[in-house]
C-alpha positions as CSV (number, residue, x, y, z in Angstrom):
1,X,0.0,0.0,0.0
2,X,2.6,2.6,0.0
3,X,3.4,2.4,-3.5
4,X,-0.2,3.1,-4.0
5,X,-0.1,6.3,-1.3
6,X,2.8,7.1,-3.0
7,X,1.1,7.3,-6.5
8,X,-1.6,8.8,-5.1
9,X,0.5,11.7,-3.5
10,X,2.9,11.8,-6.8
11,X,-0.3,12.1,-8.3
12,X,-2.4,15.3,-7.4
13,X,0.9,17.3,-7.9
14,X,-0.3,19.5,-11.1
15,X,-3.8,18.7,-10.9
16,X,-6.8,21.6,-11.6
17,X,-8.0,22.8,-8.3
18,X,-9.9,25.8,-7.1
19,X,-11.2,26.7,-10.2
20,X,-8.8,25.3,-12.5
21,X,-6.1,26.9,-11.0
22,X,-2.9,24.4,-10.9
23,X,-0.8,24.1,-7.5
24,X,2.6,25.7,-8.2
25,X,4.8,22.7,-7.9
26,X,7.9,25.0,-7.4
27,X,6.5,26.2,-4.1
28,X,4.8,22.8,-2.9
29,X,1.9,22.8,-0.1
30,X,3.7,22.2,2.8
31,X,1.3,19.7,4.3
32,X,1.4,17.8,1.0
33,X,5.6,18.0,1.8
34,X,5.1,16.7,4.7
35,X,2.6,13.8,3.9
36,X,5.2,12.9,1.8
37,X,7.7,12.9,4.0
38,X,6.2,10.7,5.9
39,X,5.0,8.4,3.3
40,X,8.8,7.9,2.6
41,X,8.9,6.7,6.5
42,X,6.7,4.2,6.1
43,X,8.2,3.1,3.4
44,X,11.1,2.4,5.6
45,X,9.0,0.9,8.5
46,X,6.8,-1.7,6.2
47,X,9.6,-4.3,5.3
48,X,10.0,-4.4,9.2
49,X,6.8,-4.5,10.8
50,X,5.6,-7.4,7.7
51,X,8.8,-9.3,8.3
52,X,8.7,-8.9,12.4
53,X,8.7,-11.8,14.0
54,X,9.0,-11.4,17.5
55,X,6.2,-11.0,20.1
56,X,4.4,-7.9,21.9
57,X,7.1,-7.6,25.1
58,X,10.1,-7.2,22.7
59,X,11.8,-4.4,22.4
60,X,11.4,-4.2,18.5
61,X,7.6,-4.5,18.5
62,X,7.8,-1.4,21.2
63,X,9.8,0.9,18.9
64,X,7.8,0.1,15.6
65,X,4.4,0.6,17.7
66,X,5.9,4.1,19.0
67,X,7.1,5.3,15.4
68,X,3.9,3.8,13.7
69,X,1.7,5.7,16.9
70,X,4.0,8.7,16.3
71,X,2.9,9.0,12.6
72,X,-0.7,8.7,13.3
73,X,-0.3,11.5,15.5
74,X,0.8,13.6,13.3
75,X,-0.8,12.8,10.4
76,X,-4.0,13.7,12.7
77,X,-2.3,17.2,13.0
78,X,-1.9,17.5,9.5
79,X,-3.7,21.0,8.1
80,X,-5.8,20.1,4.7
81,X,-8.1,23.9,4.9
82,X,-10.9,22.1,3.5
83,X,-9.3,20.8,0.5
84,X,-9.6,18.0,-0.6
85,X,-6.7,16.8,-2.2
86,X,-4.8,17.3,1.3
87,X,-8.0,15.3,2.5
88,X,-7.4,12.4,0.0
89,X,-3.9,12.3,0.7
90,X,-4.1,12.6,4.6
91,X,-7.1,9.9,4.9
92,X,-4.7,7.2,2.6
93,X,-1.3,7.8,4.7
94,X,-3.5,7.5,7.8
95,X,-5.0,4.3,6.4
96,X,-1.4,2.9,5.9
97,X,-0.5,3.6,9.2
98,X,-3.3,2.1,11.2
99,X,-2.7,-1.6,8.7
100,X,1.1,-1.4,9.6
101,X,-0.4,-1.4,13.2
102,X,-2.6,-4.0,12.4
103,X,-0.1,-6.2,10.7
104,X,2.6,-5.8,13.4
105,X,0.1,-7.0,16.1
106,X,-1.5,-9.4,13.9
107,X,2.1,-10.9,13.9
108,X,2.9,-10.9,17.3
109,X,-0.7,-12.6,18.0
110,X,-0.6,-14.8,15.7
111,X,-2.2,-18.4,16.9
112,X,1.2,-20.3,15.4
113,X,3.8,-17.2,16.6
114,X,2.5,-17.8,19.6
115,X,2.4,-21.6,19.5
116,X,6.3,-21.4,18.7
117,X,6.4,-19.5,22.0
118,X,4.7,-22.5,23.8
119,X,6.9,-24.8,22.9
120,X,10.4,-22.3,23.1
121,X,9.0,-22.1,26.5
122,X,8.5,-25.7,27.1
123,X,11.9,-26.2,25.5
124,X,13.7,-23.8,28.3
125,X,11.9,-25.0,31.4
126,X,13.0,-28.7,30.0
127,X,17.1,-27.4,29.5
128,X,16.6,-25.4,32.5
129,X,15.9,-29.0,34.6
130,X,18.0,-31.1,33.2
131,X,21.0,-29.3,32.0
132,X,21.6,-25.8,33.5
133,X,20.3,-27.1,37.0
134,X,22.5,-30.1,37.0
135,X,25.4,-28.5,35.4
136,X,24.9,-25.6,38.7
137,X,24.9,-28.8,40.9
138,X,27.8,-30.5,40.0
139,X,26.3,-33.2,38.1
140,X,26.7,-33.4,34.5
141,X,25.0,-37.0,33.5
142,X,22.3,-36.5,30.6
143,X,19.1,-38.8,31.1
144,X,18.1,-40.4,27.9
145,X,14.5,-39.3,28.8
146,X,15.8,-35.3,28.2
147,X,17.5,-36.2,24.7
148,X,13.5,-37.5,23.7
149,X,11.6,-35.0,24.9
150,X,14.3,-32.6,23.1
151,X,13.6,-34.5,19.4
152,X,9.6,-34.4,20.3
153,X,9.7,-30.7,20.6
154,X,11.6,-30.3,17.4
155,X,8.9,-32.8,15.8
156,X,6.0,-30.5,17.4
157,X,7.8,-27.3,16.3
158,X,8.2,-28.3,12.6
159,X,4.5,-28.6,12.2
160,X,3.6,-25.7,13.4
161,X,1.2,-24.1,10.5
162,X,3.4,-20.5,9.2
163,X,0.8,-20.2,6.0
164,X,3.8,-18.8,4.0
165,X,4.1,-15.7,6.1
166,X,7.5,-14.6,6.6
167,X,7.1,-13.3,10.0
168,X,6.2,-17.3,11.3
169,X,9.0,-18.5,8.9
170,X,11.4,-16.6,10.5
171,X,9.8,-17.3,14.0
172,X,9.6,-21.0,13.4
173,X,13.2,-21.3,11.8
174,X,14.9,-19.5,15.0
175,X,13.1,-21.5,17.6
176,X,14.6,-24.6,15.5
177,X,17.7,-23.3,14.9
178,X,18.4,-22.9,18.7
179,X,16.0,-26.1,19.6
180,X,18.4,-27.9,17.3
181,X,21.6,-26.7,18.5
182,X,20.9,-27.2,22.3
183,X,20.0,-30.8,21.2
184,X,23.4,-31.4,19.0
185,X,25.5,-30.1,22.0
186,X,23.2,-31.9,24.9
187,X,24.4,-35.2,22.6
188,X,27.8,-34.1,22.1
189,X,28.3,-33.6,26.3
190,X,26.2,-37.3,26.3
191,X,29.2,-39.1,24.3
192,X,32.2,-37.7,26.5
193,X,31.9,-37.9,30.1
194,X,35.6,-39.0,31.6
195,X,38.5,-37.9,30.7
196,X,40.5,-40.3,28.5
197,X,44.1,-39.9,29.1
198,X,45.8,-39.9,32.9
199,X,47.6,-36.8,33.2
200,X,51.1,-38.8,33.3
201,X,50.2,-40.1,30.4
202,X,52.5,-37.5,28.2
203,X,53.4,-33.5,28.9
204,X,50.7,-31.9,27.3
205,X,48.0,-34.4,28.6
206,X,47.1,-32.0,31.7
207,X,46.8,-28.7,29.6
208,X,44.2,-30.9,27.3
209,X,42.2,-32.2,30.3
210,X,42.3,-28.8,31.6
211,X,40.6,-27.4,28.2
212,X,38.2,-30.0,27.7
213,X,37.2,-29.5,31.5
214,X,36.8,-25.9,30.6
215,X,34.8,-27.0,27.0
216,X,32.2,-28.9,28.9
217,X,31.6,-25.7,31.3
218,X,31.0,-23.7,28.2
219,X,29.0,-26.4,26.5
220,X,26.2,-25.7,29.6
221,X,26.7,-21.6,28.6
222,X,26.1,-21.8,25.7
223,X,22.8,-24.4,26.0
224,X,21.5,-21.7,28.6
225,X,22.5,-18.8,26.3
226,X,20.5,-20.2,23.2
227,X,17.7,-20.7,25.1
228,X,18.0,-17.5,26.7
229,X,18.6,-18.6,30.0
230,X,21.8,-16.8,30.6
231,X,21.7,-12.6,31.3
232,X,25.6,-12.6,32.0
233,X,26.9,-15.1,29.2
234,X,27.2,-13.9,25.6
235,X,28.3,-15.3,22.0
236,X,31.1,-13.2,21.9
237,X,32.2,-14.1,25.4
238,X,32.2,-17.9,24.8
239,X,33.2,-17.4,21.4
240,X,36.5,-15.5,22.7
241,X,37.1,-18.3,25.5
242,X,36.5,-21.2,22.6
243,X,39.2,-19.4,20.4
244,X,41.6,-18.9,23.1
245,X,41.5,-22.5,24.1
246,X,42.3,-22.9,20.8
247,X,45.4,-21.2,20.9
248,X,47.0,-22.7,24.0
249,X,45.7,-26.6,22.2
250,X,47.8,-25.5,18.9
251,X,50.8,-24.5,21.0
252,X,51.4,-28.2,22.7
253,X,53.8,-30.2,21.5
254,X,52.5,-33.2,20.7
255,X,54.7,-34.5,18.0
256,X,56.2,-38.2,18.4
257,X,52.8,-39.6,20.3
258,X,50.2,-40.5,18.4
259,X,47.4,-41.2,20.8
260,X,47.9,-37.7,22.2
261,X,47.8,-36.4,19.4
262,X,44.5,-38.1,18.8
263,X,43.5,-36.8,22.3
264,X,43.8,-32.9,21.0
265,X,42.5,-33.1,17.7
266,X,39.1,-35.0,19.4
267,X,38.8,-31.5,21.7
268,X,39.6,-29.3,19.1
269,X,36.8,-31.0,17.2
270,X,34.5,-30.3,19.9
271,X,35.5,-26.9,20.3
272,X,34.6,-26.2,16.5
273,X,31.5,-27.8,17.1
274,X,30.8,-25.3,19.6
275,X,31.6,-22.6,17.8
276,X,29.3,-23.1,15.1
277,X,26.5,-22.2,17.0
278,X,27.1,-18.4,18.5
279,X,26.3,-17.0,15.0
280,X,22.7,-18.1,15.4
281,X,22.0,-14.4,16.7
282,X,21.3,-12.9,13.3
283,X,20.0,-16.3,11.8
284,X,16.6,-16.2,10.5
285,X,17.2,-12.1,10.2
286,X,20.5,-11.4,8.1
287,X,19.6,-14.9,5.8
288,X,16.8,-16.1,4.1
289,X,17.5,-19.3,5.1
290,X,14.2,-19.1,7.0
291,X,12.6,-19.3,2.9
292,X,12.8,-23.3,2.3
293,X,11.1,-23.0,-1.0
294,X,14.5,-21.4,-2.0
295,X,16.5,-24.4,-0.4
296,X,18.2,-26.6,-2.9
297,X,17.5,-29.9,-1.1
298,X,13.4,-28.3,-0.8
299,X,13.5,-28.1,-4.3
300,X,15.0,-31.5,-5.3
301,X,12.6,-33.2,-2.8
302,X,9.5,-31.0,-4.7
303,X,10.9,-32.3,-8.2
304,X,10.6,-36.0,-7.0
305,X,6.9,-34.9,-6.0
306,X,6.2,-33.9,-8.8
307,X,7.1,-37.0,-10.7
308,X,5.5,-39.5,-8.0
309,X,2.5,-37.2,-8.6
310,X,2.5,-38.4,-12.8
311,X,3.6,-41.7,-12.1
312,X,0.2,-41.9,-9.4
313,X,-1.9,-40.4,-11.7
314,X,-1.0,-42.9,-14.4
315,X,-1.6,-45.9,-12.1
316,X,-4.7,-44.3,-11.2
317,X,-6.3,-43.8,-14.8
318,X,-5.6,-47.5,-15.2
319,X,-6.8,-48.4,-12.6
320,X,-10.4,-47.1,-13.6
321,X,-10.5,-48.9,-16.3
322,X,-9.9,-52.3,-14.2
323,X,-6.4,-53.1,-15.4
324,X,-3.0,-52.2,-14.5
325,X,-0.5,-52.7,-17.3
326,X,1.5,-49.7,-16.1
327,X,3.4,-50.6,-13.0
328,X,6.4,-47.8,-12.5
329,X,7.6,-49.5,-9.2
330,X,11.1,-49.5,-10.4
331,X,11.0,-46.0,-11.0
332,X,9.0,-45.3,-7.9
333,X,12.1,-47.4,-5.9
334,X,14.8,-45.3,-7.7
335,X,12.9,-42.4,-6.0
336,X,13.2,-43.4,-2.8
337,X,16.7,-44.1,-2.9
338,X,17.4,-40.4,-4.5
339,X,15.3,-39.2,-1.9
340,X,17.3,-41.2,0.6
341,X,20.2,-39.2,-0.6
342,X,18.9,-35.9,-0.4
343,X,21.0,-33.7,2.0
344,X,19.1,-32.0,5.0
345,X,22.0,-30.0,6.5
346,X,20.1,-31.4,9.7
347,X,17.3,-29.2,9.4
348,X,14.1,-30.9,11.1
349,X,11.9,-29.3,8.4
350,X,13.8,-30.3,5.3
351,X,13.7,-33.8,7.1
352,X,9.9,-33.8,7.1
353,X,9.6,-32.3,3.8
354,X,11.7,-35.5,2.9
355,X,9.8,-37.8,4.7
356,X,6.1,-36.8,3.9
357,X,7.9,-36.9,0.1
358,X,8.8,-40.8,1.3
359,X,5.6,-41.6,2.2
360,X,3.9,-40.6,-1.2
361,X,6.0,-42.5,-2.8
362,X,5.5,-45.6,-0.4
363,X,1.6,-45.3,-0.9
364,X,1.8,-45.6,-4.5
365,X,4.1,-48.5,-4.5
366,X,1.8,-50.5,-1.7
367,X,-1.2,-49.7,-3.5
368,X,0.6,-51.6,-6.9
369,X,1.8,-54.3,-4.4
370,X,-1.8,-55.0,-2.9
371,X,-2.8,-54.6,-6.7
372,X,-0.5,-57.6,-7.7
373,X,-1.4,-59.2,-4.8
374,X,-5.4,-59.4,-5.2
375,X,-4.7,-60.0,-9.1
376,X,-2.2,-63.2,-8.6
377,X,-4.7,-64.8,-5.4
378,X,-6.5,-68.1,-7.1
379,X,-10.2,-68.0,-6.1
380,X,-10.8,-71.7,-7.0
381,X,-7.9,-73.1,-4.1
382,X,-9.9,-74.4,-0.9
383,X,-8.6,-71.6,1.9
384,X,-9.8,-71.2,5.2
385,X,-12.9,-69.0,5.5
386,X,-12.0,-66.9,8.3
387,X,-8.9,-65.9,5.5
388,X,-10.8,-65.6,2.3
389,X,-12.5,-62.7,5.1
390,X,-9.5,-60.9,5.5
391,X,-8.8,-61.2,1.2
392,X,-12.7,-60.0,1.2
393,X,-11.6,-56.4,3.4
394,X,-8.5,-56.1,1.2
395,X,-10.0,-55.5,-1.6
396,X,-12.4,-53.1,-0.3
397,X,-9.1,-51.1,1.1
398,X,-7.3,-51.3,-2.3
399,X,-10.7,-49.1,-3.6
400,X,-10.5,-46.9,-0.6
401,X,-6.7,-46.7,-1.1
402,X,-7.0,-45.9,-4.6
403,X,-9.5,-43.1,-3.6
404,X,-7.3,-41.8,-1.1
405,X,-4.3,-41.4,-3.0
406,X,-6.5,-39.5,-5.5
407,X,-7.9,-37.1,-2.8
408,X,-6.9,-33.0,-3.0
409,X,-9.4,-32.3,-0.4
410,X,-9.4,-30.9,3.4
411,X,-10.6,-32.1,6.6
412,X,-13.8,-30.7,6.5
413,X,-15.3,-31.7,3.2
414,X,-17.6,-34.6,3.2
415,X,-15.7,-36.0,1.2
416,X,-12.8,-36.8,4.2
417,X,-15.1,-37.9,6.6
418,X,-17.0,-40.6,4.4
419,X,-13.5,-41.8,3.5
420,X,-12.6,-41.7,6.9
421,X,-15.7,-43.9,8.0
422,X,-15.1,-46.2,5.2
423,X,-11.4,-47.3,6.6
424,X,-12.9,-47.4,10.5
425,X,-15.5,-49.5,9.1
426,X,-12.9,-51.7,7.1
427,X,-10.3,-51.9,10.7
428,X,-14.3,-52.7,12.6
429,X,-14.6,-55.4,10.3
430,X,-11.1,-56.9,10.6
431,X,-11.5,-56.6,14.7
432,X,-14.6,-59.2,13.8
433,X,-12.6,-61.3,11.9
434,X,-11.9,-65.2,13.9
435,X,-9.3,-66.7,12.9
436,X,-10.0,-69.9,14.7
437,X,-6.8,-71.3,15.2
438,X,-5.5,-70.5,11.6
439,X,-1.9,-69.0,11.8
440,X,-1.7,-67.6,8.3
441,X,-5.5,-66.2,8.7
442,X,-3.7,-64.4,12.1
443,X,-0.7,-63.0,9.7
444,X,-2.5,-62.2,7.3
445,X,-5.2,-60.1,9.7
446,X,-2.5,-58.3,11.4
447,X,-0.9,-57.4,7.8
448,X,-4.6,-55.9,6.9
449,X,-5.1,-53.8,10.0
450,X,-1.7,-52.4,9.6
451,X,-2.2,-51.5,6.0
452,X,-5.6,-50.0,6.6
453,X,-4.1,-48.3,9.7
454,X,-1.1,-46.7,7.2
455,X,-4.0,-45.4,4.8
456,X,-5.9,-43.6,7.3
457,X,-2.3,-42.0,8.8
458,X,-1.6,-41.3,4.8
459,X,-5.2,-39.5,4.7
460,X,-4.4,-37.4,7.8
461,X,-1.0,-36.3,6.3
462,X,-2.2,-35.4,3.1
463,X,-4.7,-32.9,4.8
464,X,-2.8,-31.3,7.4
465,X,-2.1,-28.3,5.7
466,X,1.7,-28.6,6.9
467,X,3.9,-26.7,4.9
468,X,7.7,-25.8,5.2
């Protein structure tokens, strides 16, 4: 919209007013000078309030509310004497100020921001228990239990709905940025408890023990740092200590024993490691790496899509016509091992993009299998009838499955919940199933319910509305 105020001011310059008369442009209005002027400052303030992604209690939100609440104080103030180009002009910066307004609360509000909030909160209290509080202690074990619930909240995290807005992106991506880095370094402190060398070992032994005893105190900084439970820590601090170890590990001499040698290169390793993550202050504001439709690997993982969606839509048209000459399943399987391949710089949302991307592809090549399967079974050999049940419900799911795969709905339509009641009628009328004693009618349930089960997950992914 200020383009458009812009236009409209550029606009009125020169046009017929007060009886035809022109304005002089060589000795502009000065309220129309000064509606400009500040049509050029929200120009500068709209890229940051529509790409703010912080909440209401930060200290950028304050300043953008007080210049936007400035403005609209003076552009109340703003003479027009009755006319009404100064009127138009006045009433269209005004209007641009009080949607910046809206838009910068609207992104601090916002359901998912504040949903990322939740679970950055959830995060520290978690790290605050079982890292910083320990670490403050004198204990420094890891519980298996903490590494979980640190991978669940990444999980939770990467489905959390942005709706392409950059503000979420960018509020999503910096939650998982830190989430991920506490959880790398929490695992890195997990593999290296003792200390593997006696200090009699060799010279230089003690000065090593000494840094790596002073790499594990800054591994619990910098956890509490990123998840903003330190005041008194910063990046530079720890980045200067990390660099200065550094130093005094390149100035042993370690030449003419090997496993010493070893010993410093393991710690230098894990100081590197550590340094990697203090320049995740600016991440997510001086990148776009927030913008995974720009990623590379995003964009490989879409192409696949792309082709498992014409290979599906092939099978499917055969299918309708009650024959299925075109089976692509070694194409499909060349798929999955390129998608297997597919680098995701251990970002959790590239990894769900790839594996939602697996899972299309895993559909189509069950639903050929089940296919094959129904198509190959003879009808005229004497099986047991609790079994020929179980073949009786499969081919009722290859129909749904077939239906499914072909679905481009949402949740609500009717369309979704007949489906939906279709499979829970199909898993109902497995659960009734006896297989009196047969084992291969017991496999062979157990197979069914699983595969039904997979189609009704399938059904639920596809409408999620989770995007990257």
């Amino acid at each position: 919209m200020c383009a458009n105020v812009f236009g409209v001011l550029k606009s009125l310059f020169g046009k017929p007013f007060d009886g035809g008369k022109r304005m002089d442009t060589s000795s502009q209005h000065p309220s129309m000078a000064r509606l400009q002027e500040m049509q050029g400052e929200l120009a500068m303030l709209g890229p940051q309030v529509s790409t703010f992604s912080g909440l209401q209690i930060d200290r950028e939100y304050r300043r953008l509310e007080r210049e936007l609440n400035r403005l609209q104080v003076e552009v109340d103030q703003v003479e027009t004497e009755g006319r009404s180009q100064l009127q138009q002009a006045r009433k269209m910066v005004a209007q641009e100020v009080e949607s910046l307004l809206r838009h910068l609360e609207e992104n601090a509000t916002h359901p998912s921001r504040l949903a990322i909030e939740e679970l950055t909160c959830e995060a520290r209290q978690l790290v605050e228990e079982g890292v910083v509080a320990p670490q403050r202690a004198g204990a420094s074990e890891i519980s298996d239990e903490l590494v979980d619930a640190l991978q669940e909240l990444v999980l939770r995290l990467t489905q959390v709905k942005t709706g392409g807005r950059v503000s979420l992106r960018k509020a999503r991506y910096r939650a998982l940025t830190r989430l991920c880095a506490v959880q790398e370094v929490v695992e890195g402190r997990t593999r290296q408890l003792t200390l593997p060398l006696s200090d009699d070992t060799h010279a230089a032994v003690q000065s090593i023990n000494h840094a790596m005893v002073r790499v594990s105190g800054v591994r619990s900084q910098l956890v509490a740092l990123l998840m903003g439970l330190s005041s008194r820590d910063s990046c530079t601090q720890l980045s200067r200590v990390l660099t200065e170890l550094l130093v005094e590990l390149d100035a042993l001499d370690v030449s003419g024993n090997a496993a010493v040698r070893n010993y410093r290169k393991q710690v230098v390793e894990e100081i590197n490691a550590l340094l990697k993550h203090l320049d995740l202050e600016g991440e997510g504001d001086d990148t776009r790496r927030y913008d995974l439709a720009q990623n590379d690997s995003i964009r490989e993982i879409e192409a696949v899509r792309g082709r498992v969606s014409q290979l599906q839509e092939g099978v499917l048209q055969q299918n309708e016509v009650g024959e299925l000459a075109f089976r692509p399943k070694a194409e499909l399987q060349s798929l999955l091992t390129h998608l297997d391949q597919v680098d995701t710089a251990r970002n959790p949302c590239i990894r769900e993009a790839r594996r939602r991307a697996v899972l299309e592809v895993q559909a189509v090549i069950t639903f050929l299998d089940l296919r094959e399967a129904l198509a190959r079974r003879c009808h005229g050999l004497q099986e047991h009838p609790s079994h020929g049940a179980v073949w009786q419900v499969l081919t009722s799911l290859s129909e749904l499955q077939a239906q499914v795969l072909g679905f481009d709905g949402k949740r609500a339509d009717k369309s979704y919940m007949v489906l939906e009641e279709l499979l829970t009628k199909q898993l109902l009328a497995l659960d009734a199933v006896d297989p009196q004693g047969d084992e291969m009618t017991k496999v062979a349930r157990k197979q069914a319910v699983k595969f039904a089960q997979n189609i009704l997950s399938y059904l639920d992914m596809k409408t999620d509305e989770w995007e990257y």
